[in-house]
KEKE-3310 file (N, C-alpha, C; in steps of 0.2 Angstrom, whole numbers, plus 5000, padded with zeros to 4 digits):
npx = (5000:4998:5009:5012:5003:5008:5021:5016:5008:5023:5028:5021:5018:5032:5034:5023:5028:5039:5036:5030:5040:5047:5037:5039:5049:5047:5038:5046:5055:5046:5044:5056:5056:5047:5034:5022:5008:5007:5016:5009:4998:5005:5011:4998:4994:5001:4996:4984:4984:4988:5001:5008:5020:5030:5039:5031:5019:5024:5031:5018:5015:5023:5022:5009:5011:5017:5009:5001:4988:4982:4974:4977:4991:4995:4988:4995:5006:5003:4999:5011:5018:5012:5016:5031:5034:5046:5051:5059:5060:5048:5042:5046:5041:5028:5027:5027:5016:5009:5007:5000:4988:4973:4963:4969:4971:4967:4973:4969:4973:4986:4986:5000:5004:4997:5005:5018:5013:5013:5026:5035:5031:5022:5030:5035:5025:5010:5015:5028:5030:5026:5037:5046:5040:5042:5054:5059:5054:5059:5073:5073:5069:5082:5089:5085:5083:5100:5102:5095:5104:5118:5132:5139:5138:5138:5135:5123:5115:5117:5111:5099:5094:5096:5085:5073:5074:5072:5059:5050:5052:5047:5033:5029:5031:5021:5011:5013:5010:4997:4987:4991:4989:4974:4971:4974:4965:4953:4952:4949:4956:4953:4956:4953:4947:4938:4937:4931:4919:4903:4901:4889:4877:4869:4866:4862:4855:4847:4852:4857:4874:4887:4902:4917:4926:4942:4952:4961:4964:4965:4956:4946:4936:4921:4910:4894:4883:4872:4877:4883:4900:4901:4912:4927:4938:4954:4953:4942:4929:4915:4904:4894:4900:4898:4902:4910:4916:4927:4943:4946:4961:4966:4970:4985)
npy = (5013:5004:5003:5018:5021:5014:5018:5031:5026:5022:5033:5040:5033:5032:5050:5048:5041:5046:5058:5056:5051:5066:5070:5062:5064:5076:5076:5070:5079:5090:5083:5082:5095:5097:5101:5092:5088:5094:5086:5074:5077:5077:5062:5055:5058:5052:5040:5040:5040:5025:5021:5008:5006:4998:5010:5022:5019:5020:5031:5038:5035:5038:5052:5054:5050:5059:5069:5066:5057:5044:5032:5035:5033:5020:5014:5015:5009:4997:4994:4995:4985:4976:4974:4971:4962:4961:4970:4982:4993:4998:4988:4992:5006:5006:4999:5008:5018:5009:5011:5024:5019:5020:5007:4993:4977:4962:4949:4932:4916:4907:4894:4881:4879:4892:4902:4898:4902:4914:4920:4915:4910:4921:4930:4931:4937:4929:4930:4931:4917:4911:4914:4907:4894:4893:4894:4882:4871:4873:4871:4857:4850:4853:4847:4834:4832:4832:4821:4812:4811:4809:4799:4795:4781:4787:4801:4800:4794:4806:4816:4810:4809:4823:4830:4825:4830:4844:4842:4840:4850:4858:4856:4856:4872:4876:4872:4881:4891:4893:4893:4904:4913:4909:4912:4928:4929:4928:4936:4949:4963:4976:4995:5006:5021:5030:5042:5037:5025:5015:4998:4986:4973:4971:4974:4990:5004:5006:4995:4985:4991:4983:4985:4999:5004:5011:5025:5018:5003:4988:4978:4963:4958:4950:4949:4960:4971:4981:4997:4993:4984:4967:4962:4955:4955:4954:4950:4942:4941:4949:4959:4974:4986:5004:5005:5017:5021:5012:5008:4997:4985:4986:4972:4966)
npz = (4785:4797:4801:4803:4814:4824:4828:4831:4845:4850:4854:4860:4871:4875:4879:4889:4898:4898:4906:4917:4925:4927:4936:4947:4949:4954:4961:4975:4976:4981:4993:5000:5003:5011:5008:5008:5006:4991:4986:4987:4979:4965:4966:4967:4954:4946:4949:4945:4934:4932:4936:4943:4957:4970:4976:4973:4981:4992:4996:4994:5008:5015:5015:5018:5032:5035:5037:5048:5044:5047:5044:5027:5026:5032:5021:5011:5014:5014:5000:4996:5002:4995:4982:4985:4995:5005:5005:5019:5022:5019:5028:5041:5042:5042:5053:5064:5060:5061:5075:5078:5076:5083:5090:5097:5092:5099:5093:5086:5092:5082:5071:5066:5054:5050:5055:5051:5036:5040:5043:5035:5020:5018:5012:5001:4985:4976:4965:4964:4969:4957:4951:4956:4953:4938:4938:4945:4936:4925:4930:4933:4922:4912:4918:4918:4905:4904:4910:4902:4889:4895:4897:4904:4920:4933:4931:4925:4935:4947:4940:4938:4950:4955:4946:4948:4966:4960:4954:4962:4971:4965:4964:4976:4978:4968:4974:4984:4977:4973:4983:4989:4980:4982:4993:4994:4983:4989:5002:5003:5009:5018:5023:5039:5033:5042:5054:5065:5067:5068:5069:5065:5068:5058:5041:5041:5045:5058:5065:5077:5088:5087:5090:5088:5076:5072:5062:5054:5054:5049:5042:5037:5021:5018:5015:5002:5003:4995:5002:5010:5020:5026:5039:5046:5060:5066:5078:5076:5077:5069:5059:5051:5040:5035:5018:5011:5023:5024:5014:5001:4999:4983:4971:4962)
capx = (4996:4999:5018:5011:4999:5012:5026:5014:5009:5027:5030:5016:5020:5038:5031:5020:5035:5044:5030:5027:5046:5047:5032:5038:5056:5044:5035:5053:5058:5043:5042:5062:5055:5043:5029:5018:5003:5008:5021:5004:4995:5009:5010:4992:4992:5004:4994:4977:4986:4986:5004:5010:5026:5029:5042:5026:5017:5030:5031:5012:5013:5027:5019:5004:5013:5020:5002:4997:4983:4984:4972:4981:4998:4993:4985:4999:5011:5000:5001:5017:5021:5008:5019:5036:5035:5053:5055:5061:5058:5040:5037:5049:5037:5023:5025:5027:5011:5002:5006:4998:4981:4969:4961:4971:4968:4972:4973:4966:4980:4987:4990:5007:5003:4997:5012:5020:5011:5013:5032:5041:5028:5018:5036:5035:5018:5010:5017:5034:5031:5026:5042:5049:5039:5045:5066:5062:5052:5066:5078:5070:5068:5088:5093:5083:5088:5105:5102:5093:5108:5123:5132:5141:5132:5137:5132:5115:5112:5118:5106:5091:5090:5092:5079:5069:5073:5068:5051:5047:5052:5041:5028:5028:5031:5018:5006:5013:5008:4989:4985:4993:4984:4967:4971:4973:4957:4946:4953:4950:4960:4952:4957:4947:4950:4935:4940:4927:4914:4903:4901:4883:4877:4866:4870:4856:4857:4844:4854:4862:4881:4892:4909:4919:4933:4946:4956:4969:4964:4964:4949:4945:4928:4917:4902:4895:4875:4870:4881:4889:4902:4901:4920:4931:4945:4959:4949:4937:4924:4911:4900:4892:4902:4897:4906:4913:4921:4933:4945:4950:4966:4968:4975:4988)
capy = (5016:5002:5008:5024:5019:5008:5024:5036:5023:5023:5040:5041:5031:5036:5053:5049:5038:5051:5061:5052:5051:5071:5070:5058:5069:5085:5075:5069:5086:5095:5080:5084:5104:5098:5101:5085:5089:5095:5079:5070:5076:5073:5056:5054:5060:5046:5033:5041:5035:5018:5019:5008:5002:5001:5015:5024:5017:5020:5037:5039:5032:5041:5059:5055:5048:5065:5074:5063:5055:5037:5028:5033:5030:5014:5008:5013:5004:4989:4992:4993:4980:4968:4971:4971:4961:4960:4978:4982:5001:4999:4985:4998:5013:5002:4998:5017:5020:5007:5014:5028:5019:5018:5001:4988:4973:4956:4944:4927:4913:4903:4887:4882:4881:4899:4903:4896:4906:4920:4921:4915:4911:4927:4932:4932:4936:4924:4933:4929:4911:4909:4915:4902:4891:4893:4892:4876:4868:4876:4867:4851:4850:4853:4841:4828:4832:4830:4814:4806:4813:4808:4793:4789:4780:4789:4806:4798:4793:4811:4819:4809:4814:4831:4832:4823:4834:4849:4844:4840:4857:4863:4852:4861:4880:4877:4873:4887:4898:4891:4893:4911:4916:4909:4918:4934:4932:4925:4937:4954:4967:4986:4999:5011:5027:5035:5044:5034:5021:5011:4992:4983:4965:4968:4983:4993:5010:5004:4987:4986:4994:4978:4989:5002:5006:5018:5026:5012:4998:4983:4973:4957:4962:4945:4952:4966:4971:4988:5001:4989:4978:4963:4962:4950:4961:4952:4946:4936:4949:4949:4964:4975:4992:5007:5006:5023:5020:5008:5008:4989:4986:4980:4967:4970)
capz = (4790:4802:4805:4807:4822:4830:4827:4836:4851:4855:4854:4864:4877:4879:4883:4896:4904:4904:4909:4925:4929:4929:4941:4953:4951:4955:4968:4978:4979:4987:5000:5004:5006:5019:5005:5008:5002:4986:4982:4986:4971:4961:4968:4967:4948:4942:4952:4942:4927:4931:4935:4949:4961:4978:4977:4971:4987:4999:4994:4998:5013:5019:5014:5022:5039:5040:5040:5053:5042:5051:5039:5020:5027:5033:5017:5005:5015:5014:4996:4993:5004:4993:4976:4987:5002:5007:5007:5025:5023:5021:5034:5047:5042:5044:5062:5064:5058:5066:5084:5079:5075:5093:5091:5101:5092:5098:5086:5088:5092:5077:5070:5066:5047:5050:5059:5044:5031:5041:5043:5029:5016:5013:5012:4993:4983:4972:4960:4964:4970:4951:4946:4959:4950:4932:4937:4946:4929:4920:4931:4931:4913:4910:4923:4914:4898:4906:4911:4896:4884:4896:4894:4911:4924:4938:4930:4925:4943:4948:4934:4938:4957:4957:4945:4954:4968:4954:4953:4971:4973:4960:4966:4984:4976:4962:4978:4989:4972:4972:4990:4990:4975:4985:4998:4992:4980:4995:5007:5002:5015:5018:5028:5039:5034:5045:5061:5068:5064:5072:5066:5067:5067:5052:5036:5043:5053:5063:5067:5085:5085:5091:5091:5087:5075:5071:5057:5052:5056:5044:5040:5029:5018:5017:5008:5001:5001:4995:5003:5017:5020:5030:5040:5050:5063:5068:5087:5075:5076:5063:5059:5043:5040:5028:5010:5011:5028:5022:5008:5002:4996:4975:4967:4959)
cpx = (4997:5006:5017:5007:5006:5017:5023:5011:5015:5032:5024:5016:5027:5038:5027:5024:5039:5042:5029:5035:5046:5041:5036:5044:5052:5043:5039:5054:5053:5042:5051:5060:5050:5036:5023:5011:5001:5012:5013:4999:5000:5010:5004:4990:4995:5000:4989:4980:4988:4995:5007:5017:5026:5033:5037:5022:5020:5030:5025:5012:5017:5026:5012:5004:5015:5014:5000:4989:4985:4982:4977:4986:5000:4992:4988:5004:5008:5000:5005:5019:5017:5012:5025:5037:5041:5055:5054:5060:5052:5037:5040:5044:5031:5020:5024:5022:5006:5001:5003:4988:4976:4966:4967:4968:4970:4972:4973:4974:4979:4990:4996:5008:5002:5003:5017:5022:5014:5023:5037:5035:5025:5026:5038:5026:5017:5012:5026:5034:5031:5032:5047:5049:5042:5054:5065:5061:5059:5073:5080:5072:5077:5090:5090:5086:5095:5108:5100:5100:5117:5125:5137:5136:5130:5134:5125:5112:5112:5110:5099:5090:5089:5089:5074:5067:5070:5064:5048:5046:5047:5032:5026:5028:5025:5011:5003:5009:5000:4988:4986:4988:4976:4966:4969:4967:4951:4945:4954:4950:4959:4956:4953:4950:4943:4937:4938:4922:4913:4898:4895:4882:4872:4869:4862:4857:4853:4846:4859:4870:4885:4900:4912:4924:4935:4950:4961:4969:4961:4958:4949:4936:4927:4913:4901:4887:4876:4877:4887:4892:4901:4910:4922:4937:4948:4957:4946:4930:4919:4904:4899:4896:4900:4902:4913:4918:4928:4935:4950:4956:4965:4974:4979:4990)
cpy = (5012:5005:5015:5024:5016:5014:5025:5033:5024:5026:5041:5038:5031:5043:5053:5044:5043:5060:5061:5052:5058:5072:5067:5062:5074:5082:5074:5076:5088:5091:5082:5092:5104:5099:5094:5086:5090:5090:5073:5070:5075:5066:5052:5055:5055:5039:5034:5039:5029:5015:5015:5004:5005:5006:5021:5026:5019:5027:5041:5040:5035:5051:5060:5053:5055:5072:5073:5060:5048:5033:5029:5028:5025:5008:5008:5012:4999:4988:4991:4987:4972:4968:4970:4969:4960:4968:4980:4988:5001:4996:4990:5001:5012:5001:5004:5019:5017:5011:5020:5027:5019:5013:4996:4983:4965:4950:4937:4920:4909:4897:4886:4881:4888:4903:4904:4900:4913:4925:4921:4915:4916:4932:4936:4933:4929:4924:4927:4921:4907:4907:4908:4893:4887:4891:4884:4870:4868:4869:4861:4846:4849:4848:4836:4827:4828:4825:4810:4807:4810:4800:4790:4791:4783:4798:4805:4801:4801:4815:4819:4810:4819:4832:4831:4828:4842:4850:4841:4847:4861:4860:4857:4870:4881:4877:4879:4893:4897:4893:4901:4916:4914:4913:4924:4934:4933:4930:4945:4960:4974:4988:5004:5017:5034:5037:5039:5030:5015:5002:4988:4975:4966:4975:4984:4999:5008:4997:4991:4987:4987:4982:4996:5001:5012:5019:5021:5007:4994:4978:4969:4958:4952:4946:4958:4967:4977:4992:5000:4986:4975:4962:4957:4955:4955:4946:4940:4939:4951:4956:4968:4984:4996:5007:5011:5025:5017:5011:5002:4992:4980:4976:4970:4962)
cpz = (4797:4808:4808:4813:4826:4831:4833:4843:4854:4856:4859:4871:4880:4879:4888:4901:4907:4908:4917:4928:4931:4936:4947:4955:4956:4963:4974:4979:4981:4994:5005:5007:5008:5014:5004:5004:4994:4982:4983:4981:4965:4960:4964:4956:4944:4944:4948:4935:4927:4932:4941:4951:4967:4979:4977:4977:4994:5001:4997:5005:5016:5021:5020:5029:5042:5041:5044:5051:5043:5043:5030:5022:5027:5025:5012:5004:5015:5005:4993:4994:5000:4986:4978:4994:5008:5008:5013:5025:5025:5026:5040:5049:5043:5050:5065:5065:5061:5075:5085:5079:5082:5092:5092:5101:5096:5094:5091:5089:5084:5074:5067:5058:5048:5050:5052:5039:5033:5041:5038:5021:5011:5012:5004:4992:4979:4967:4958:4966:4963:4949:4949:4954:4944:4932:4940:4940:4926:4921:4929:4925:4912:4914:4921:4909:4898:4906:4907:4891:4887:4897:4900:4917:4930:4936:4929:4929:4947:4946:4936:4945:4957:4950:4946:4959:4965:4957:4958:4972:4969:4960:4971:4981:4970:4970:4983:4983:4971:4980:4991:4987:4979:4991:4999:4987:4986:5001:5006:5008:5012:5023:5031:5038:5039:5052:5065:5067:5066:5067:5067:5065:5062:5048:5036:5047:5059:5065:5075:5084:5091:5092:5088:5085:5073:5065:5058:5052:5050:5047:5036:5028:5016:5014:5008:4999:5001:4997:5009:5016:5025:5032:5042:5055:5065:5076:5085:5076:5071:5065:5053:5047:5033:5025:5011:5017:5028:5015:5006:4996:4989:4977:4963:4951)
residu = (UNK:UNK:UNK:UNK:UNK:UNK:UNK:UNK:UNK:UNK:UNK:UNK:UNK:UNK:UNK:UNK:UNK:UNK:UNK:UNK:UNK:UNK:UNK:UNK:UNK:UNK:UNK:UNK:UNK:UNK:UNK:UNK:UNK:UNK:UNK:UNK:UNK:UNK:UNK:UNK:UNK:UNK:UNK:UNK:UNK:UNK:UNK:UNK:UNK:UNK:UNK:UNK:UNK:UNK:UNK:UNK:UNK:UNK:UNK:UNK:UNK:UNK:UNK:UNK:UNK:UNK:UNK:UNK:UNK:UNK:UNK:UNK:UNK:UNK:UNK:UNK:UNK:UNK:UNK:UNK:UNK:UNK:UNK:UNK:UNK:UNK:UNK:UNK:UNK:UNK:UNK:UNK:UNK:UNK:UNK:UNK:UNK:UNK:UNK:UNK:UNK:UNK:UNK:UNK:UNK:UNK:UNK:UNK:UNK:UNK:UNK:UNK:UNK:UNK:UNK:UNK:UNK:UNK:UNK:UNK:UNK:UNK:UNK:UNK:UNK:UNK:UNK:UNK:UNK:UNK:UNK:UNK:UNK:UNK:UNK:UNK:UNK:UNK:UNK:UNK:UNK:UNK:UNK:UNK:UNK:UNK:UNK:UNK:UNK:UNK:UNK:UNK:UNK:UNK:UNK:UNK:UNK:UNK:UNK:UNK:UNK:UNK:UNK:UNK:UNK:UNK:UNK:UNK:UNK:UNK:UNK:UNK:UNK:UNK:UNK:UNK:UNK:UNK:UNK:UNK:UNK:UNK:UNK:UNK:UNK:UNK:UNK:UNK:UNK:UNK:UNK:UNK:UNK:UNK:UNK:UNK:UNK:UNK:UNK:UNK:UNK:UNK:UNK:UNK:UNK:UNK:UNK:UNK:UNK:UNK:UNK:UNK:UNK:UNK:UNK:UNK:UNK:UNK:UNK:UNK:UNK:UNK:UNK:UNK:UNK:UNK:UNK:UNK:UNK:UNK:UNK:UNK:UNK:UNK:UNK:UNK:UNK:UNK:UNK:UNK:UNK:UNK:UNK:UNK:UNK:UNK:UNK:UNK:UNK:UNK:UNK:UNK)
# end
């Protein structure tokens, strides 16, 4: 009876793989015949199954650029670009999308750690710093071995620095993979997708309106009472926004 469950699981699931390839097939061809809307429900019908990649993402984000809907298109290049951050397509189409948004943020100056993070760091997720992780352990580990097993001095001596150097390296990338991963738990990143929306210094309608934002524009979500969030914009900016006006970006 087992074999037969375990059979029809993966008969079951290589159906709905190739289920979901015919869809993204389908959904490709109505976005080349100018059909957006409708490669969007297709899109949209793989992604309700749970299935994702930034190719997925990107896709989104490029359907809904060409309806002129600022906020999606925004938020499902920031998707992509959170499981594939090297991909040059999506940051291009990205800046595309932002010139479309109307709020002109400026962002607050940065420390050179920041700077840091910002440039080459979040370059990789912490996904992938892991994996950085795990090759230099791997390395480590063999280049020791190397060195306890080999029998001349000057290979030793070889042997035992760089693996030394190794696990330095995996000392520094195992740290970059903790800080990253805190970051992205502690730092949960929305989008606005409301035309318009105005932001208050308490989550009240009757609380005082401190600004205004606009479709597109990224926000970092701090807290969450009842049907508000509390925000942070980019200037440093703090105020309570309705729920339904954002839409925060998952983890993946």
């Amino acid at each position: 009876m087992k074999h037969f469950l375990y059979i029809l699981l993966f008969i079951t699931s290589t159906l709905s793989s190739q289920n979901v390839d015919s869809l993204f097939d389908e959904a490709n061809e109505l976005y080349k015949n100018e059909q957006f809307e409708k490669a969007i429900e297709n899109y949209k019908q793989i992604e309700s199954r749970g299935f994702v990649s930034s190719e997925l993402f990107y896709n989104l984000g490029n359907s809904y650029y060409k309806l002129n809907k600022v906020g999606p298109s925004i938020y499902y290049y920031e998707k992509a670009l959170k499981l594939n951050p090297l991909n040059k397509d999506v940051q291009n189409n990205l800046v595309f999308a932002r010139r479309l948004a109307l709020d002109n943020i400026e962002e607050l100056p940065k420390t050179v750690f920041q700077k840091l993070n910002n440039r080459y760091l979040q370059k990789l997720s912490y996904n992938q710093w892991a994996i950085v992780s795990i090759v230099f352990c791997a390395l480590g580990s063999l280049l020791f071995l190397l060195f306890y097993f080999s029998n001349q001095p000057r290979s030793k001596r070889t042997f035992f620095v760089t693996s030394l150097i190794s696990f330095l390296f995996l000392i520094i990338s195992l740290t970059i993979t903790y800080n990253q991963f805190s970051y992205f738990k502690n730092n949960k990143v929305a989008i606005v997708f409301a035309e318009e929306t105005e932001v208050r210094n308490a989550p009240s309608l009757n609380s005082e309106e401190v600004f205004t934002l606009h479709e597109g524009t990224k926000v970092i979500v701090l807290d969450t009472i009842d049907d508000w969030k509390k925000i942070k914009i980019a200037d440093g900016k703090i105020g309570w926004i309705i729920s339904g006006d954002i839409q925060l970006l998952d983890n993946f």
